[in-house]
KETI-175673 format. One record per residue (C-alpha): residue number from 1; chain; x negated, y, z. Coordinates in steps of 0.5 Angstrom, whole numbers, plus 500, padded with zeros to 3 digits. Each point is the difference from the previous one (the first is absolute). Layout:
N
(site NUM, A, (X, Y, Z)),
...
This chain:
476
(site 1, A, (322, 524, 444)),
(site 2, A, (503, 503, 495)),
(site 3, A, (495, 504, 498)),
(site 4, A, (496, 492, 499)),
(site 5, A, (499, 499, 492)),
(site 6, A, (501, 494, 497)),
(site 7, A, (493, 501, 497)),
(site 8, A, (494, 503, 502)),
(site 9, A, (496, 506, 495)),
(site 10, A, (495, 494, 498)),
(site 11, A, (505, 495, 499)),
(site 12, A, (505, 504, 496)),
(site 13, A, (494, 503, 495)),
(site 14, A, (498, 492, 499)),
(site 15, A, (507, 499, 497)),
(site 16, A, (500, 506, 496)),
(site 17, A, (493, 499, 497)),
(site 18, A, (501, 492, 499)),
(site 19, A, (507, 499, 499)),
(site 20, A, (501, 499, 492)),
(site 21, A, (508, 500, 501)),
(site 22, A, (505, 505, 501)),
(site 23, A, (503, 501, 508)),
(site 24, A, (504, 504, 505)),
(site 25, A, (497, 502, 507)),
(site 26, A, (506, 502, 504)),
(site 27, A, (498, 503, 509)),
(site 28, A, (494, 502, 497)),
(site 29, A, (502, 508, 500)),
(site 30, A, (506, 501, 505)),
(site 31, A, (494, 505, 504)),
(site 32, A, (499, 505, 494)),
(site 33, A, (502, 506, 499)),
(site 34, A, (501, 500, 493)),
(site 35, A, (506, 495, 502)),
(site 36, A, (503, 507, 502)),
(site 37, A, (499, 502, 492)),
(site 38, A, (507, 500, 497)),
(site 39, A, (501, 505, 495)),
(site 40, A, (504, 506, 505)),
(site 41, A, (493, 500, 504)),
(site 42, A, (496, 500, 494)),
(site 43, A, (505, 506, 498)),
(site 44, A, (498, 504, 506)),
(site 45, A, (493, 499, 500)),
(site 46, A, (500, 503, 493)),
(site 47, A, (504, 506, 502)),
(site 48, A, (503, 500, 492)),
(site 49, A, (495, 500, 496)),
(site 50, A, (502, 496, 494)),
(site 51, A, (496, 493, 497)),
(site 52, A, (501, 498, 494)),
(site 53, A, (506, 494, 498)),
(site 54, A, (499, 495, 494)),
(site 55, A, (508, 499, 498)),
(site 56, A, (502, 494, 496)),
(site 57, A, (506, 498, 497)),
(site 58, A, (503, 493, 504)),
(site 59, A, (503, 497, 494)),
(site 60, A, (496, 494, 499)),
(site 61, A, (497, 500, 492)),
(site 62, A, (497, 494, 498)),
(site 63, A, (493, 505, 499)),
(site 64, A, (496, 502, 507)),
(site 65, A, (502, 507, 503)),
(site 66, A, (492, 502, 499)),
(site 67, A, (499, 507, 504)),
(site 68, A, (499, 503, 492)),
(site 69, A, (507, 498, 500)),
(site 70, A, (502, 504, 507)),
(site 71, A, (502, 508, 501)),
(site 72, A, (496, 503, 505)),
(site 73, A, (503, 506, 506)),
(site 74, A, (497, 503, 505)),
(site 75, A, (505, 500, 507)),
(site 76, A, (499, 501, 507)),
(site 77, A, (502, 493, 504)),
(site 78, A, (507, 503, 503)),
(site 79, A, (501, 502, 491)),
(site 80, A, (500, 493, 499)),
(site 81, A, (503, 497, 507)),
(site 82, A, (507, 504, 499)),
(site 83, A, (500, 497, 492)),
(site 84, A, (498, 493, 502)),
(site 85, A, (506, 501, 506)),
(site 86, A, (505, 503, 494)),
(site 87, A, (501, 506, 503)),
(site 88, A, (502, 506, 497)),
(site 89, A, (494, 505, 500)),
(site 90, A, (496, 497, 495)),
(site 91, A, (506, 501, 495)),
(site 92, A, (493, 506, 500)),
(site 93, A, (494, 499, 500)),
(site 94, A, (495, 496, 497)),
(site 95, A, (503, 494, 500)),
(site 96, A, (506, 503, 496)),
(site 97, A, (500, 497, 493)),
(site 98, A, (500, 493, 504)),
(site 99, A, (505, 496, 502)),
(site 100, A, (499, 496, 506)),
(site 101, A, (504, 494, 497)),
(site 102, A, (496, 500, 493)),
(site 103, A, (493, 502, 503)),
(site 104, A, (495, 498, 505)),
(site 105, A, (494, 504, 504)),
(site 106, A, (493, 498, 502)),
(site 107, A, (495, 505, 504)),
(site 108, A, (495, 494, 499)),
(site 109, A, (492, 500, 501)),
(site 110, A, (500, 506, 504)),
(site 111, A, (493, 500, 504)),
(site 112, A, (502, 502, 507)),
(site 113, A, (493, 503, 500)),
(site 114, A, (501, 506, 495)),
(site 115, A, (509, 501, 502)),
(site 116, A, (498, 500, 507)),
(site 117, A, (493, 504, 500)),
(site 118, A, (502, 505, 504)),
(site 119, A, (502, 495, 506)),
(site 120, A, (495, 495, 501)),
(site 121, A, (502, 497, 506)),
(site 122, A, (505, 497, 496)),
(site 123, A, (495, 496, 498)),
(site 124, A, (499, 495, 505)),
(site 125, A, (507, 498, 501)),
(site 126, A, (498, 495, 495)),
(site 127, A, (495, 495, 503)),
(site 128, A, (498, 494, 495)),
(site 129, A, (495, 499, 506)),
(site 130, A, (504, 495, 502)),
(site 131, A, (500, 496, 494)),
(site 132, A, (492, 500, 500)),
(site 133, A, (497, 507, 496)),
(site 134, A, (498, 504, 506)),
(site 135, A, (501, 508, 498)),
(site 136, A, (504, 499, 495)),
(site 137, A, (507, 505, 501)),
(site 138, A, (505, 503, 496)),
(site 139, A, (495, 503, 497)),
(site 140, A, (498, 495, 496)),
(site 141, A, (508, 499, 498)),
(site 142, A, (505, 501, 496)),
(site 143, A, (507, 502, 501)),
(site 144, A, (507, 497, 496)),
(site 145, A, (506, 503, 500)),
(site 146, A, (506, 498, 495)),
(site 147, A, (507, 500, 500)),
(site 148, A, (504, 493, 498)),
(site 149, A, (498, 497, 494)),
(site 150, A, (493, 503, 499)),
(site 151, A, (495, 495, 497)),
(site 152, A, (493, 500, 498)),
(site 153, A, (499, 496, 494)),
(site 154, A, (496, 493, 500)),
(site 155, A, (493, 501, 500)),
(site 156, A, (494, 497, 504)),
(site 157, A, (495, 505, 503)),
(site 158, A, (493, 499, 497)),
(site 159, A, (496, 503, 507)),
(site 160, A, (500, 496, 508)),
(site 161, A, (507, 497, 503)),
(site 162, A, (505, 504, 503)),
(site 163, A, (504, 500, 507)),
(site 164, A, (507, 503, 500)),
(site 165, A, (504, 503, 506)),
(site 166, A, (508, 500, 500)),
(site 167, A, (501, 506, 504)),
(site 168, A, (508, 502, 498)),
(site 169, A, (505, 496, 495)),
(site 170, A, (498, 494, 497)),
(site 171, A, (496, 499, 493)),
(site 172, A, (501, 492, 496)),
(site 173, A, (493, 498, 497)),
(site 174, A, (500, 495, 494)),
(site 175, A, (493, 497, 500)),
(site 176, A, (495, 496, 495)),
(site 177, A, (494, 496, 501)),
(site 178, A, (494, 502, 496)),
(site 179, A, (501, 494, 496)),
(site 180, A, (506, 503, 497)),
(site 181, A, (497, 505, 497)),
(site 182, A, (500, 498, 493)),
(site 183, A, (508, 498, 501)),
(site 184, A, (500, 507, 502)),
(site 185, A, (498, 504, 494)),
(site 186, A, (495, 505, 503)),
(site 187, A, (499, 506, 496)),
(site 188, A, (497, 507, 501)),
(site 189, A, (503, 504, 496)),
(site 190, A, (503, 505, 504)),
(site 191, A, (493, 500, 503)),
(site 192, A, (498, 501, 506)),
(site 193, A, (494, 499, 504)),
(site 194, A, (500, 494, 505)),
(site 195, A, (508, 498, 498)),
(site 196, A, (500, 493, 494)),
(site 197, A, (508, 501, 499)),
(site 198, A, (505, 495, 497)),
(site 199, A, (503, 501, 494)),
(site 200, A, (507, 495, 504)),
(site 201, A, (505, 504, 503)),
(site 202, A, (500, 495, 506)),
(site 203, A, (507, 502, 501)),
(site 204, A, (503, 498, 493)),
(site 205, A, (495, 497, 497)),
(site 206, A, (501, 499, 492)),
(site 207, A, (498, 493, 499)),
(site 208, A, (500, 501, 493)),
(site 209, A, (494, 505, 500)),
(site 210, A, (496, 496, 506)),
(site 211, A, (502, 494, 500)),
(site 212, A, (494, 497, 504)),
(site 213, A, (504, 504, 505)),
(site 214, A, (503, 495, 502)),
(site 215, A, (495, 494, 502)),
(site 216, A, (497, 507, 506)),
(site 217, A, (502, 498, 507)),
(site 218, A, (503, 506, 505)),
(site 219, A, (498, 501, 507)),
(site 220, A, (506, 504, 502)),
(site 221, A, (501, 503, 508)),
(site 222, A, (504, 507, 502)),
(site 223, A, (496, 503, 506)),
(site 224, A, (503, 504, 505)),
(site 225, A, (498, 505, 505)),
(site 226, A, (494, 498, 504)),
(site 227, A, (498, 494, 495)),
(site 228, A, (493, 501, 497)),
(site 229, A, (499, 497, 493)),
(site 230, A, (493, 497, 498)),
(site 231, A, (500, 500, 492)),
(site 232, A, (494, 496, 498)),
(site 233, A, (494, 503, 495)),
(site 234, A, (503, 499, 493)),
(site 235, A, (508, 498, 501)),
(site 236, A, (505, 502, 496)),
(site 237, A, (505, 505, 503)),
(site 238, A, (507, 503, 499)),
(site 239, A, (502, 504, 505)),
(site 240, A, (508, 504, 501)),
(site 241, A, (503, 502, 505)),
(site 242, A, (507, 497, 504)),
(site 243, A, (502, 505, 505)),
(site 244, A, (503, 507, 498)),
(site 245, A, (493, 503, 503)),
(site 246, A, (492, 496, 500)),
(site 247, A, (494, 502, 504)),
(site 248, A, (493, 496, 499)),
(site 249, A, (493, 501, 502)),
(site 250, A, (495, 496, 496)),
(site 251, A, (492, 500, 500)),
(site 252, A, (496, 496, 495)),
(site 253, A, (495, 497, 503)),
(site 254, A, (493, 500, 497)),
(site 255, A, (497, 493, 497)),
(site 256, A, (493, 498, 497)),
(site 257, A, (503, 498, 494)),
(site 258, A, (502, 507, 498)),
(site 259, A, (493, 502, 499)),
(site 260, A, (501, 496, 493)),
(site 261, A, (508, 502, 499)),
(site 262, A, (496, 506, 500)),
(site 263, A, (496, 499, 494)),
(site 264, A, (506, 497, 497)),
(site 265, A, (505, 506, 501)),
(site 266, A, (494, 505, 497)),
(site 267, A, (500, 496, 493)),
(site 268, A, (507, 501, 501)),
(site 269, A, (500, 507, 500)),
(site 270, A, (495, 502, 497)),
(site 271, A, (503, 495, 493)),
(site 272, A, (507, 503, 501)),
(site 273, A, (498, 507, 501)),
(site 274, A, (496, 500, 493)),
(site 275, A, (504, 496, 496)),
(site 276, A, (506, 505, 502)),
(site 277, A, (496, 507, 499)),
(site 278, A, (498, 496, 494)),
(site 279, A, (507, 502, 497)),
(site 280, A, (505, 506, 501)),
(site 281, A, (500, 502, 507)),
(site 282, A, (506, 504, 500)),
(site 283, A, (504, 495, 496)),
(site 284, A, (505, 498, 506)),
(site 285, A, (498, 493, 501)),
(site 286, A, (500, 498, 507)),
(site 287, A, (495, 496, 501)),
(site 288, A, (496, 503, 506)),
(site 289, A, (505, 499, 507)),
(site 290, A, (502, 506, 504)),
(site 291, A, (495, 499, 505)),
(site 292, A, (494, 500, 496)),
(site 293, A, (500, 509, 499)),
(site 294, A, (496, 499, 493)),
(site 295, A, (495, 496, 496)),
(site 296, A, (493, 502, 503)),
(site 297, A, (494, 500, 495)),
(site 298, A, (496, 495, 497)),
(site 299, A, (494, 502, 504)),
(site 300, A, (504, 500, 507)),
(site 301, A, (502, 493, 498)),
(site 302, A, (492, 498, 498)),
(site 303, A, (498, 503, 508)),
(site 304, A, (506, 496, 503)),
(site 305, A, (498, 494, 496)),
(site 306, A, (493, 500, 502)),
(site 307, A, (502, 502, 508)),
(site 308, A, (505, 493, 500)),
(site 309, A, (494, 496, 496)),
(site 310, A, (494, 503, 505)),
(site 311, A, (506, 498, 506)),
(site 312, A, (500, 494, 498)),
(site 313, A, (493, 497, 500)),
(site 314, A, (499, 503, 506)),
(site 315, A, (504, 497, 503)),
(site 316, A, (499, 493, 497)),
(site 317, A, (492, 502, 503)),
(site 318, A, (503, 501, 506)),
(site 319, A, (503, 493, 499)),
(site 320, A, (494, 497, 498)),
(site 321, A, (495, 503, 505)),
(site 322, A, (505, 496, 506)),
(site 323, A, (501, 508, 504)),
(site 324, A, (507, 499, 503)),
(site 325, A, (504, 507, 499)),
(site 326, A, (504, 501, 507)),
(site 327, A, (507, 503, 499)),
(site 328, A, (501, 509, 500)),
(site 329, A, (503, 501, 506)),
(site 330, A, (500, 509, 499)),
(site 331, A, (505, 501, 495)),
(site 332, A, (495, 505, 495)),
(site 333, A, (496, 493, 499)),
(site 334, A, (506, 498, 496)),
(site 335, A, (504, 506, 498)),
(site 336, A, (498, 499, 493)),
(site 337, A, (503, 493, 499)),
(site 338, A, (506, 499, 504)),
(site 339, A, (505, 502, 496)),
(site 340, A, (500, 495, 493)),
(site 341, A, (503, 507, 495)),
(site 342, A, (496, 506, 498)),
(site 343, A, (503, 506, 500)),
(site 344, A, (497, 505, 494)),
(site 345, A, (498, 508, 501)),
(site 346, A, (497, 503, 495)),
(site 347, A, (493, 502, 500)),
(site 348, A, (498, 495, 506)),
(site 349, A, (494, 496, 496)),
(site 350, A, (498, 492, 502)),
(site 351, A, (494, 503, 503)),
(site 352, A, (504, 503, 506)),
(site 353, A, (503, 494, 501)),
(site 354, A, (496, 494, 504)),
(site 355, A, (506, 494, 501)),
(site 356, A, (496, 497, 494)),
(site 357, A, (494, 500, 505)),
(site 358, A, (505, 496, 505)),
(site 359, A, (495, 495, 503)),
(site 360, A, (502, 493, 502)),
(site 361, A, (505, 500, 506)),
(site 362, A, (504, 495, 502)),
(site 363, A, (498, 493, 498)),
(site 364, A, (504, 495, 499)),
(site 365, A, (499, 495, 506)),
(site 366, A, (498, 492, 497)),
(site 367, A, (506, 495, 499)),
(site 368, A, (497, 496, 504)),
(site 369, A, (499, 505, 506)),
(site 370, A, (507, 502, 500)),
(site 371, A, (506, 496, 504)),
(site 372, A, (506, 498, 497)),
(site 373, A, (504, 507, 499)),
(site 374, A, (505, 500, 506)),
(site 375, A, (506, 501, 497)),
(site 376, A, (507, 501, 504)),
(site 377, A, (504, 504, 503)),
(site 378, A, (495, 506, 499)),
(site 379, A, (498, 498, 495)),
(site 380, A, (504, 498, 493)),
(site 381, A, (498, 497, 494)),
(site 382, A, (504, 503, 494)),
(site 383, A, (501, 494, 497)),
(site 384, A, (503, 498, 492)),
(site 385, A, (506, 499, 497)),
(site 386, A, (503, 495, 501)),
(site 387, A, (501, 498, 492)),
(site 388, A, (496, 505, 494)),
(site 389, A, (503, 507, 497)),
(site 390, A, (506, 500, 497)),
(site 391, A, (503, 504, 496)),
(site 392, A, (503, 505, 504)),
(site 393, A, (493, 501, 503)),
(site 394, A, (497, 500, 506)),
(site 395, A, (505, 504, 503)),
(site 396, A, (505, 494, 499)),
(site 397, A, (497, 496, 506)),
(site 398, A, (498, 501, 507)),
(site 399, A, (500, 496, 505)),
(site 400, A, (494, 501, 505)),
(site 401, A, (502, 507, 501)),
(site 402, A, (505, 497, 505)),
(site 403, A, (496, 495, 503)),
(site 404, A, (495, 506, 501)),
(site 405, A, (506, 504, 504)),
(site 406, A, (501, 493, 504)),
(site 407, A, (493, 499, 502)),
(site 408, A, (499, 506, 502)),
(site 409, A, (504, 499, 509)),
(site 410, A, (468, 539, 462)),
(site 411, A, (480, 509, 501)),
(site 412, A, (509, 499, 498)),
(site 413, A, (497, 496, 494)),
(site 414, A, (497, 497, 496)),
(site 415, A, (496, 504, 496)),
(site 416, A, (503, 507, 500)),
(site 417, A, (502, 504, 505)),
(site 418, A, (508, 503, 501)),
(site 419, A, (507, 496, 497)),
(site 420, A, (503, 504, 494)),
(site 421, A, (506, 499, 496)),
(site 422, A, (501, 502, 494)),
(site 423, A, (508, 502, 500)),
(site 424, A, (503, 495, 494)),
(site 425, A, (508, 504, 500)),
(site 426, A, (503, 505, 505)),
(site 427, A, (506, 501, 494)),
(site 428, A, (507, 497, 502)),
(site 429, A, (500, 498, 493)),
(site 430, A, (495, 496, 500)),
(site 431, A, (499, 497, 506)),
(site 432, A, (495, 494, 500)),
(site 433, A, (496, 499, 493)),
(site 434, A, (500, 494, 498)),
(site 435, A, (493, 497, 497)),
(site 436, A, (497, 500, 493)),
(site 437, A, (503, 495, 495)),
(site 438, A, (494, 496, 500)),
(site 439, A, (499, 499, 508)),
(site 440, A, (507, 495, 499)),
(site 441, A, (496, 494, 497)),
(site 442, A, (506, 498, 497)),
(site 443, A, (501, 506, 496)),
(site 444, A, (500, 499, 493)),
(site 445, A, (494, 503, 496)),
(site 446, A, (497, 501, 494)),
(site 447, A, (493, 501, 502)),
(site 448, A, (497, 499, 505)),
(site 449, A, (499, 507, 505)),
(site 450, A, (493, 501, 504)),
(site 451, A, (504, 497, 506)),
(site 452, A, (501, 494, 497)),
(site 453, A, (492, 500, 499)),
(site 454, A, (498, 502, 507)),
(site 455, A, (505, 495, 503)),
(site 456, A, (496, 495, 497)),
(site 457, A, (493, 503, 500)),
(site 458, A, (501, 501, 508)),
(site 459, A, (504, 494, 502)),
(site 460, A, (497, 498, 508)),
(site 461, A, (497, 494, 497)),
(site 462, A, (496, 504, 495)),
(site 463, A, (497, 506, 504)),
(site 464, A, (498, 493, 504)),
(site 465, A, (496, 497, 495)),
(site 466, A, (497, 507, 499)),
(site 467, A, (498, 501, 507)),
(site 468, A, (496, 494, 501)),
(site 469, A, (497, 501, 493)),
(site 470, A, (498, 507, 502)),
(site 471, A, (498, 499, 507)),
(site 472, A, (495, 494, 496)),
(site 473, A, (497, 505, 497)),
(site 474, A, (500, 505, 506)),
(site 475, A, (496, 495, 504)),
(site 476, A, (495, 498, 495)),
């Protein structure tokens, strides 16, 4: 019938929890609802209240557009579909000072949960049970809405592996392996909890600067509606959007090796945020990413340090102790650590938040227990280049896009509570800002700035390093 899927929850979850490559399950969805969501529902199921719009410029620089870069506007979703269809009553309005041929727009990590409060219903019209996480909705998504050419700069994200739905539009994904990490350049300044950026901008690389760019391997594949991405823990992606209007839904899903990420992201935060307080704060540097609201205190930092540590040796007693942790199946079990991105309120202190008290859930099934992955029709690899990145980029080649068609017959966080953007630039003049000179690695410097510091001193393989030293002494 057609209502038959291709895998059944128990499969489906299995493949998710092991596969360690990327891959696109298609007639997974053809029943939900959400496939429903393009942007003109969603704009009646808002009523014309406004969501905020990162707007970047789409000419293509040889330094990452990273959100400190961006201007941000508050607009309803019939605002921002008039401008991205050209039409003339967006000549006022937010969108007013930005030229839809020069710039693009992106409505990206809205909780469903928090725009959609008021009608919880909604909910439900998103059903990750299908894939094996019983309970897990809307509620614990996150929305993406962008214009053609919205981007998020390359990164990986420290927490869990993450499942992406195209609902409208379709959006092109470069992907990097883990052990493409140092032909990446990771970096964490602009910081931002939980996200590793690359320091390369996928879509012109500067070989010059990064020339260990070009030993790294893409895994590129463009998503059309009602395809499900599966993004594997600690894979390297860019992600644009190719039509003139994108709809995603996407949830991170847990791991039990995100009790020790967590430990390495509090020594993280807590090594920024004191090197950065320790210098003039008011001096313009943007070193702090939009998501992050402000630099918390060293105390909190020390609470959430000592909540991540406290996470992880339960866990590993659990482990040793050999006392399986059976999956959530209510939502309220798992509110706290669906979606990988925090989102920062004033005055919300760590003990208010209990995700770092995550227990573990699902665990990763052995290899020897598991059948060989069923790829197919439903479900497609998402393969490498057919030769290494060139300089053009990863954007150069795309093969398996079309053999994809062929084959085919967002607790809100991690530590705080409530998503809030510091506005960057509404000023027509000023339109995007660009970064501070010393976040553009190949700027000539006479001295070296407190960022070049941090981004050694909190490189990946450093914090690493620390975290098994700290967790040593943590368990003597």
């Amino acid at each position: 019938g057609e209502d038959v899927k291709p895998f059944t929850p128990e499969k489906t979850k299995e493949i998710v929890m092991s596969l360690q490559q990327p891959a696109v399950f298609c007639n997974m969805v053809g029943d939900w609802p959400a496939l429903h969501w393009d942007v003109k529902y969603l704009s009646a199921m808002l009523e014309g209240r406004t969501i905020q719009f990162r707007l970047g410029l789409k000419t293509v620089d040889l330094v990452p557009q990273f959100e400190t870069s961006c201007s941000y506007v508050e607009a309803t979703l019939e605002e921002f579909l008039a401008w991205s269809c050209g039409q003339p009553s967006c000549l006022s309005g937010p969108f007013t000072c930005y030229d839809y041929s020069k710039y693009w727009a992106y409505a990206d990590y809205k909780y469903i949960a928090r725009i959609f409060e008021d009608k919880p219903e909604i909910f439900q019209d998103v059903r990750w049970a299908d894939f094996g996480f019983p309970g897990r909705t809307g509620k614990e998504s996150t929305l993406w809405i962008g214009s053609e050419g919205a981007n998020t700069p390359c990164h990986l994200d420290s927490y869990g592996c993450n499942l992406v739905l195209q609902v409208q539009g379709r959006k092109r994904w470069h992907l990097f392996p883990p052990g493409d990490t140092s032909f990446l350049y990771p970096t964490r300044i602009p910081y931002e909890e939980s996200s590793i950026f690359s320091k390369v901008n996928i879509a012109n690389p500067d070989l010059k600067c990064f020339p260990k760019f070009r030993n790294s391997t893409a895994h590129v594949v463009t998503l059309s509606p009602g395809q499900v991405l599966l993004v594997p823990r600690h894979w390297w992606h860019y992600v644009e959007s190719i039509d003139p209007v994108t709809v995603s839904i996407n949830s991170w899903i847990e791991l039990d090796a995100d009790h020790e990420a967590r430990v390495e992201e509090a020594i993280t935060r807590m090594l920024v945020c004191a090197v950065k307080s320790a210098e003039n704060p008011s001096d313009g540097d943007l070193w702090l990413n939009p998501t992050e609201v402000e630099a918390t205190s060293h105390e909190i930092n020390l609470q959430y340090l000592n909540k991540a540590v406290s996470a992880y040796l339960k866990c590993q007693e659990t482990s040793v102790s050999g006392q399986a942790r059976s999956s959530s199946t209510g939502a309220e079990q798992r509110t706290n650590a669906s979606c990988k991105r925090k989102r920062r309120e004033v005055g919300c202190e760590p003990e208010g938040c209990t995700l770092l008290t995550k227990e573990c859930d699902f665990p990763t099934p052995k290899a020897e227990e598991l059948q060989k992955i069923p790829f197919g029709p439903h479900l497609i690899q998402v393969l490498p280049q057919s030769h290494k990145t060139n300089a053009m980029g990863a954007v150069a080649v795309e093969s398996d896009g079309r053999d994809l068609r062929e084959n085919e017959g967002e607790h809100f966080g991690k530590l705080h509570c409530k998503r809030k953007r510091l506005l960057m630039s509404n000023d027509c003049e000023t339109a995007a800002h660009q970064m501070d000179s010393d976040c553009s690695p190949c700027t000539l410097q006479t001295a070296l700035s407190t960022n070049d510091l941090l981004d050694c001193l909190v490189n990946p393989r450093v914090i690493s390093l620390v975290a098994q030293l700290l967790l040593e002494r943590a368990r003597v």
